[in-house]
N, C-alpha and C positions, 0 to 999 in steps of 0.2 A: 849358490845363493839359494839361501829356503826364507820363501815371506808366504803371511797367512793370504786366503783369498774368501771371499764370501760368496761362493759361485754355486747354487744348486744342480749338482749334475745329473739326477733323476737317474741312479745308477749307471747305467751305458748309454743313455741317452744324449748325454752331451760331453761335451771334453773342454781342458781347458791347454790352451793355447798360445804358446810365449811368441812375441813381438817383440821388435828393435828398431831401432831407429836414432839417427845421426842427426834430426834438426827435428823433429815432434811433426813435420808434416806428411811425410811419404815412409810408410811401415813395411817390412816382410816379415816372416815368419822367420823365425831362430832356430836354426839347426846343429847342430854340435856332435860331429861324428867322435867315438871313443869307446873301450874297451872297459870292463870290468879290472885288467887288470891296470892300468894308466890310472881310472880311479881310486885304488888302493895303493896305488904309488903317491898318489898327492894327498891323499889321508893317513898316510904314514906317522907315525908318532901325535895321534890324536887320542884321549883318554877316555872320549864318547863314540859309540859306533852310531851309524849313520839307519835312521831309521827305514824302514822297507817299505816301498810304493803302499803298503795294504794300512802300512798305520799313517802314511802322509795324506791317504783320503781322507782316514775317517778325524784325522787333526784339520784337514783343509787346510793343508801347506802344500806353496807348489814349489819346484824344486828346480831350479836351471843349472845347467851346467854349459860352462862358455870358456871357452880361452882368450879371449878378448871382453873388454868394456867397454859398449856404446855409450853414446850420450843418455840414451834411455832404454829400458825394459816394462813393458807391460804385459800383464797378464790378462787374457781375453777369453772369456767361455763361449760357448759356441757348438750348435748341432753339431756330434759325432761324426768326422769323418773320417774315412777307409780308402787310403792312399796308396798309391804302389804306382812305382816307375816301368811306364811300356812304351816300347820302340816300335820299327816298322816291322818286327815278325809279330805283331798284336799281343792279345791277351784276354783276361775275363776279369773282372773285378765286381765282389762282391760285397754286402752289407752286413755288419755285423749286429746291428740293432734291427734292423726288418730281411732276415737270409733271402727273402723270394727278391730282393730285389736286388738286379744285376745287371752289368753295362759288358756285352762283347765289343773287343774291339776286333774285326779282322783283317789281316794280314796286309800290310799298304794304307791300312786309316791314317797312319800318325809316318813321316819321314821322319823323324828322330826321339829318341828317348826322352820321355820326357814324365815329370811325377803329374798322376790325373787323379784325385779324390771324387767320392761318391758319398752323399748324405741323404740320409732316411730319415725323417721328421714325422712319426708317427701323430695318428689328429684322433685325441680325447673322443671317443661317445659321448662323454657329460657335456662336452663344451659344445658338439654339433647339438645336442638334445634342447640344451637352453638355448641357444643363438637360433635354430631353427624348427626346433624340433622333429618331428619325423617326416621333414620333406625335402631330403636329403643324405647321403653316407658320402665318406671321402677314403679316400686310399692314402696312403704315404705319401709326406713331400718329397719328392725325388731331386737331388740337383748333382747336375755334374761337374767339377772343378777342372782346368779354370773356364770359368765362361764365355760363351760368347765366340768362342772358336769354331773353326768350320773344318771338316777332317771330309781328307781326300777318298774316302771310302765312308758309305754310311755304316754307321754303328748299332746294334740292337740294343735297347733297352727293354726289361722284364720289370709288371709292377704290379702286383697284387691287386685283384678287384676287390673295391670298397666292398666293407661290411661284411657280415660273417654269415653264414648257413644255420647256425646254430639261435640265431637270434633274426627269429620271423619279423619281426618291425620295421629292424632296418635293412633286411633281405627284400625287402618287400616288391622292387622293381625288377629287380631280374639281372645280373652283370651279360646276358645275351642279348637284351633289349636294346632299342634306340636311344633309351634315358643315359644312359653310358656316355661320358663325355670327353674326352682328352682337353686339359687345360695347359699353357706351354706360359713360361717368363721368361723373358731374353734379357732381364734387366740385370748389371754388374756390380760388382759389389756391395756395399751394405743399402743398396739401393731398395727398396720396399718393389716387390714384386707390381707386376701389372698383367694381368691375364687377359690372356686370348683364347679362345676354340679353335683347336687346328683339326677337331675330330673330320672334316669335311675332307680333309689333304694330306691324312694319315692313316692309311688302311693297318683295324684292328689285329688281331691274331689270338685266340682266346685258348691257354693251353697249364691244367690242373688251376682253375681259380686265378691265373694269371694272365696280365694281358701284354703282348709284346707290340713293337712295333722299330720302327727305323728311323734315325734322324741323321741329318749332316751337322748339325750343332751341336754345341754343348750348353746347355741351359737346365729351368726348373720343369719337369713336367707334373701333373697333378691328375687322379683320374676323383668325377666327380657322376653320382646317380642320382640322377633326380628326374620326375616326370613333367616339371616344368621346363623344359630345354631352356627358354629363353632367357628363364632367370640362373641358369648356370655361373654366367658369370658373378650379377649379384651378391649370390648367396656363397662362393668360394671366395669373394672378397671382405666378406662377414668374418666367414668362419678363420679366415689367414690374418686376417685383425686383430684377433684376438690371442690367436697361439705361437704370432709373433714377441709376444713379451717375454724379456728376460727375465727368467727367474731367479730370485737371490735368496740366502740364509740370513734373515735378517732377528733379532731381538724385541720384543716388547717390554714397555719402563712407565710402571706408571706411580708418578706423584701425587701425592693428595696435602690437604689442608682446611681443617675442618673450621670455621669461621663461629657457626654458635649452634647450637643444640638441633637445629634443621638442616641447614645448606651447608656442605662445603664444597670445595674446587678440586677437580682433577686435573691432571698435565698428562696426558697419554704421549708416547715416544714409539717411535719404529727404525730403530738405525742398525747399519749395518758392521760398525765400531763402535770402540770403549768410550763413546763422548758421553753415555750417558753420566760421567764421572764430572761430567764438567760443564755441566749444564746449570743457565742458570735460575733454573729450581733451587739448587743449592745453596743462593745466598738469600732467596726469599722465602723461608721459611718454610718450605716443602720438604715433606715427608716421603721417603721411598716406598712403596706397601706391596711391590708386587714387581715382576720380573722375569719373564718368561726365558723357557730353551730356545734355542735358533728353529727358528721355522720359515718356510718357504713361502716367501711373496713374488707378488709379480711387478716388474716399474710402470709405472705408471698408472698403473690401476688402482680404483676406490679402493679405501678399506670402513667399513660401519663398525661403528661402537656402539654397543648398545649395553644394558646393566640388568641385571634380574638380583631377586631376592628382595632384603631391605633397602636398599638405593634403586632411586629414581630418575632418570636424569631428564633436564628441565629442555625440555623442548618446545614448542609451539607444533599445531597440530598438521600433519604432513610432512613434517622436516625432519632431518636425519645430524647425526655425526657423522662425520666423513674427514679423509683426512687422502689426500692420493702419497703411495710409498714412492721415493727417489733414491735410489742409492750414495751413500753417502755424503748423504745431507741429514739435514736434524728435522726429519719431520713430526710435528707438534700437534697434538689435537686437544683444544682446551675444554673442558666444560663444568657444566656448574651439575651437582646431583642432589636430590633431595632426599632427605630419609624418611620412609612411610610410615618406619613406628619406632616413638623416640622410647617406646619402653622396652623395648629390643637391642639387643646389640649392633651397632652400625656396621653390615660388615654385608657382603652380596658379590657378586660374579659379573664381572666385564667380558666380555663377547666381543671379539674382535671377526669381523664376516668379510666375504667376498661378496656378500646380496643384500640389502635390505631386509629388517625381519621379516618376515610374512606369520603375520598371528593364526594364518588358515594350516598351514603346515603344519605336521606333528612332531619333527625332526629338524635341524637347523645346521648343517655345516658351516661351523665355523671353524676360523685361522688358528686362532689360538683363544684357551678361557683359562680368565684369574679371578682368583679370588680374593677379595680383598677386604681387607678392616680399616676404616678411617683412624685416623689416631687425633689425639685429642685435641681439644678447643684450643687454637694457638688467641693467646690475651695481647695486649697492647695498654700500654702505661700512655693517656691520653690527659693533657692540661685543659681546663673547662675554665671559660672564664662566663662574666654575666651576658656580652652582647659581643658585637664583630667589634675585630680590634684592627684599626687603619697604619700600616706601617711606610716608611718611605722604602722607595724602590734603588738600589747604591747599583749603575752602569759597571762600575768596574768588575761589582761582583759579579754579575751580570753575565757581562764575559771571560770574567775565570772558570765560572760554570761551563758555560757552552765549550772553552777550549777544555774543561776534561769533558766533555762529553763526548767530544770527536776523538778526543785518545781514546777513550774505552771502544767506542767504533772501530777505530782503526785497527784496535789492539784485536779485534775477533775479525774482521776483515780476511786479514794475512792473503793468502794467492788468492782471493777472490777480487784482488779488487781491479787485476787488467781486465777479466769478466764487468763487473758494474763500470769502469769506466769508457769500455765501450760502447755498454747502454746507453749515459750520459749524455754522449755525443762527443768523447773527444777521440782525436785523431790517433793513428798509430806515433807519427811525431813526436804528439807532445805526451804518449803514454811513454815510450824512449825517454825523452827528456826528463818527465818525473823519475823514471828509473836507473838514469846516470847521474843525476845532482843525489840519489839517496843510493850509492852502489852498493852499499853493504850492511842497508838495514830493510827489510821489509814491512815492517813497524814504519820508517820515515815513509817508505814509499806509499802506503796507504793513507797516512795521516796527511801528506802532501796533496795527494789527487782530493780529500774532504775538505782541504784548506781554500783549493782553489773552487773547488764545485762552491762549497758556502760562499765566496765570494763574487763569485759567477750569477749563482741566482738568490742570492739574498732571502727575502722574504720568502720564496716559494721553494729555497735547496729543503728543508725536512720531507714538502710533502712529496716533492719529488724524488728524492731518495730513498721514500719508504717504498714507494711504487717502484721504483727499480728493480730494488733489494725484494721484492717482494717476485718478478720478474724471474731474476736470476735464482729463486728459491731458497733467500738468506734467510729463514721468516725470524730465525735465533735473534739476528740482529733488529727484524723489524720492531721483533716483542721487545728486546733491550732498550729501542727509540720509544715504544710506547709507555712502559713501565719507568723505565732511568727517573725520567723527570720527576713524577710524583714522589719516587722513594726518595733523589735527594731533596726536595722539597718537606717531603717528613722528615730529616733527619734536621735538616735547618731549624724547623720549628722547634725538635725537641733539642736542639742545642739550647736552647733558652732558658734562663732558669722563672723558677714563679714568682720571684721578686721584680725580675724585669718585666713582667707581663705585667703584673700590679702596677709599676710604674706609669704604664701608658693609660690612655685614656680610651675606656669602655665607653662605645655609644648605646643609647638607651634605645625601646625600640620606636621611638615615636621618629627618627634621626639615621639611626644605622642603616637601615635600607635605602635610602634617597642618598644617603652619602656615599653609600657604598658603590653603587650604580654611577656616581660623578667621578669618582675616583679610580673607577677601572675603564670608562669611556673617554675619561679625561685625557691629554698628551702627558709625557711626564713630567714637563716643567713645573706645569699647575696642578698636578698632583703635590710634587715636594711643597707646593707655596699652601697648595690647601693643607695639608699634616702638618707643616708647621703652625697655622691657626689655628688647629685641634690640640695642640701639644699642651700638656699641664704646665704650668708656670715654673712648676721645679727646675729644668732644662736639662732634666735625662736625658740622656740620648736613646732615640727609639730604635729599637731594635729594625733590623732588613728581613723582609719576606718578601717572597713573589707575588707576583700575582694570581698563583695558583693557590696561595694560603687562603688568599681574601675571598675565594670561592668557594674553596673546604670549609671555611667559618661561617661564609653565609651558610650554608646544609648544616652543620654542627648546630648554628640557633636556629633555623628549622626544626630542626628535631627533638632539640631542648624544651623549646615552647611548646611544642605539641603534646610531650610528656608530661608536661608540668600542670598540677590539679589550680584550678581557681582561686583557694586562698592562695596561694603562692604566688601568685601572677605580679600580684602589686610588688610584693617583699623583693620582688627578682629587678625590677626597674631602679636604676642606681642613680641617686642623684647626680645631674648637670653640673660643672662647676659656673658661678656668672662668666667667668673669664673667658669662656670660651666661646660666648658668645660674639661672633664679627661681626667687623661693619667696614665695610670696602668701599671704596674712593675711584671712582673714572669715567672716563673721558668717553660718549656714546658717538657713532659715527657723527651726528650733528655738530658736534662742539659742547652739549651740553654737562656740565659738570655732575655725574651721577651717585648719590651716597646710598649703598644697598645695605639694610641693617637686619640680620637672620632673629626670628624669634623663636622659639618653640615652644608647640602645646600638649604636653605630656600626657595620656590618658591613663588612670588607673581603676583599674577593674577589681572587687575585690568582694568576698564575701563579710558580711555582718553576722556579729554570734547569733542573731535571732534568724539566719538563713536566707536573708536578702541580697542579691547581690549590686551592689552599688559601684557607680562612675564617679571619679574624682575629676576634672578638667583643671590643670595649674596651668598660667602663662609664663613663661619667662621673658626678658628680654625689656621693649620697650611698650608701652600697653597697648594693644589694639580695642578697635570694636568687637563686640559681640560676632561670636560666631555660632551658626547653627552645625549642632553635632547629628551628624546625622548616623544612622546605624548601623554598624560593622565598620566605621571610621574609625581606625586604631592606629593609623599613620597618617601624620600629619606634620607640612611645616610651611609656617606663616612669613613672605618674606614681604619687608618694606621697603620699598625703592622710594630715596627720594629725587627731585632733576631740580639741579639750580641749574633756571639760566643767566647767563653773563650779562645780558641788557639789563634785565632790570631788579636782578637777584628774587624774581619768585618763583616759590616751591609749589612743589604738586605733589601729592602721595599716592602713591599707589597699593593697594594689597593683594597681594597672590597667593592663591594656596596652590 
């Protein structure tokens, strides 16, 4: 079996490692004894030859060979180690990534044969220099496989004294001195180390730059030089922090879409497969511009974006782009960029870093640099009418949206979603049960656990799910929750045509705002009951938007009016028809019989050929008193409540602005 892998193995430094396993909880290592000539017996009559260890590195294919099939196979990268089977006549095993360091076993350590690895985990100068910088050197991580054993004879161990002779800095303390520290971790498996000082309980031996000593265990030892003794531990828990991440070959992708001659949007990617294929950038109008060779990240760790040349990208002062890498997952870093000079070519260099810039340095290590050209102004064919248009809100559609909304969830979901549905809160049970009522689709079974979560928590399942999903590091899906709704909300609209929009009734500006604000805080009952009173006499049928149109049109006549010069002001106010004036009937907690009759008073602002600008005030409706207008008053509505009461049938009016 040959599958690719994404594993940076830093030449000899690491190796990769096949596992197996029969239920997914308890793993060993996969071993498969066999012969060169057994393999060309089972490749007999194949028409391709079998590529050689030297080109499966550099393809990163890893290659198993098994005469049986587990229930599973995984491939694990993992510190270089140098294994060999010793029994009770002993033996010596050595490192092939650090030579000076060596484990004697002698003769009676071990009663029986048994396989013992040894790993050498050399520790970066650049990463002690930035983490600490020169108050401190460290030697090789040294560990012995398997851990945590006790051998009936003690063992020598051999380990290079930190830091080099040739480099006074961090030679600086001396490897004879007292700052010399022996650090030991007795913790097992993928367990994160915990360090102790055994140097107290371990008499040194210092022999050509290397220090020996003895132990009855099997564990990690660490030697560390620093003149602070105290903070030995500390500062090796700094520096093992850090050079614990795994390192992977991962890809940069970045998307662009340029909006109008200043700003456009980027979609920055870091993954470690082909998803950039299927990302959905793709159906929103994004531009591919840029695409890097595999290069070496670490998990978990920041990565800063930052842009040089003509693009700018739009920060507030202090802040960064940052985005942290996950292996195979879809990590996304959004952001907006501006262009410094639009009589330039829009085109500049993305910097992908391990550090924040620093404008004082001359030099910049960074991950990876692209270069990129925005591509051109994407347009949008947009229907303008004169003022907000009120449409009634149809349930049904309502929830045929929402139920594709959850297919499309579901549908990107796929194995993630026994991961979110144990965030959720549900049981292992009822994760079973959704998985035997949908045995043979994975599709049912995601869309099954959204069906109930939505019904479960009603009003609050979105925001809780994005937080999940945001959790388990879906963010693909979070941006799908966030974006979904608007896009299909603009495609609603423009399903419309301009004759049905003509048809409805334009509110003017003196009206559309106050009604707008009653119709979206309204319930939806009295919603439908008020659109119906607005409705033109013809008895079109009004078209269905959501409630997120009626928000895009408020900002749409925002921005209208703003635009638009002073003569025009008046021309753009559309006459009222009389008919649409109400007058409503009911019953106030008293008993009292209530008749509310709307009037409105239209202002028109407008210039005169001789360059005066004048106010027109028209009333419609039923006539009231004089009113005083007062200045920047440009919405207004005059309502008349009359109360009959039932004793003695007299009225009272009232007027309310």
């Amino acid at each position: 079996v040959e599958i690719p892998h994404f594993a940076s193995l830093r030449g000899r430094e690491r190796e990769l490692v096949i596992l197996r396993s029969e239920t997914g909880e308890s793993w060993k290592e996969h071993h498969c004894e066999h012969t060169q000539e057994e393999l060309n017996q089972i490749l007999n009559g194949m028409d391709e030859d079998l590529d050689t260890p030297e080109e499966l590195e550099r393809k990163r294919i890893c290659r198993i060979i098994t005469r049986d099939f587990p229930q599973y196979f995984a491939a694990v990268s993992r510190i270089k180690q140098d294994s060999h089977l010793i029994g009770p006549e002993g033996g010596i095993l050595s490192s092939t990534v650090v030579p000076q360091v060596q484990a004697v076993f002698p003769e009676g350590a071990l009663t029986k044969r048994i396989r013992v690895g040894l790993q050498a985990q050399p520790v970066s100068v650049n990463v002690v220099r930035k983490i600490l910088g020169n108050k401190a050197s460290f030697s090789p991580i040294v560990t012995l496989e398997p851990r945590r054993r006790k051998f009936h004879k003690p063992i020598t161990m051999t380990i290079p004294v930190p830091g080099s002779n040739s480099d006074p800095v961090l030679n600086g303390f001396g490897g004879y001195t007292p700052t010399l520290r022996l650090l030991c971790s007795i913790t097992g498996g993928t367990t994160p180390a915990q360090w102790e000082d055994i140097t107290g309980t371990t008499p040194l031996t210092f022999i050509n730059d290397c220090v020996s000593f003895t132990t009855n265990v099997s564990a990690r030892f660490w030697l560390i030089d620093c003149r602070q003794v105290q903070e030995s531990i500390n500062f090796s828990t700094q520096v093992y922090r850090e050079i614990i991440c795994v390192p992977y070959m991962a890809k940069f992708v970045i998307f662009a879409k340029t909006h109008d001659h200043i700003e456009a949007r980027l979609r920055c990617f870091c993954m470690t497969d082909d998803k950039m294929d299927k990302t959905l950038e793709q159906q929103e109008n994004f531009t591919e511009v840029a695409r890097s060779r595999d290069v070496e990240v670490l998990e978990g760790k920041p990565i800063y974006a930052d842009c040089f040349g003509n693009l700018v990208p739009l920060t507030k002062s202090g802040q960064h782009h940052l985005f942290s890498f996950y292996a195979f997952k879809e990590n996304r870093l959004a952001l907006f960029i501006k262009i410094r000079d639009n009589t330039q070519e829009p085109c500049g260099r993305l910097s992908f870093m391990k550090e924040p810039r620093n404008y004082r340095a001359l030099t910049q290590n960074a991950i990876c640099n692209l270069n990129i050209t925005l591509p051109l102004i994407c347009t949008f064919t947009a229907l303008s009418t004169h003022g907000c248009l009120i449409f009634a809100v149809d349930p049904q559609e309502e929830a045929e949206k929402r139920e594709q909304r959850l297919a499309v969830i579901a549908d990107h979901l796929g194995f993630s979603w026994t991961e979110l549905a144990r965030d959720l809160g549900f049981s292992e049970e009822k994760i079973n049960t959704i998985r035997n009522e949908n045995p043979n689709s994975l599709l049912d079974q995601s869309h099954a656990l959204l069906n109930q979560w939505a019904q479960r928590e009603a009003q609050h399942a979105t925001a809780t799910l994005v937080k999940q999903l945001t959790k388990i590091n879906r963010m693909d899906i979070v941006h799908l929750i966030e974006t979904g709704l608007n896009r299909s909300t603009q495609e609603d609209t423009s399903s419309h045509t301009y004759a049905e929009i003509e048809q409805t009734i334009a509110l003017d500006h003196s009206e559309g705002f106050s009604a707008l604000h009653e119709d979206i805080d309204s319930p939806r009952p009295r919603r439908h009951k008020e659109t119906a009173s607005r409705s033109p006499v013809s008895g079109q049928q009004v078209p269905v938007v959501s409630a997120e149109d009626l928000c895009s049109s408020l900002t749409s006549l925002h921005e209208t009016t703003g635009r638009s010069d002073a003569s025009a002001m008046g021309d753009d106010l559309p006459d009222i028809p009389p008919q649409t004036v109400t007058e409503e009937k009911y019953t106030d907690e008293h008993g009292n019989m209530v008749v509310k009759k709307i009037t409105r008073k239209v202002i028109r602002k407008y210039v005169s050929p001789d360059g005066l600008e004048t106010q027109e005030v028209t009333v419609e409706g039923s006539q009231q008193e004089a009113l005083q207008i007062q200045e920047g008053d440009a919405l207004s509505r005059v309502v008349k409540r009359t109360v009959i009461h039932k004793s003695d049938r007299k009225q009272r009016s009232d007027n309310v602005n």
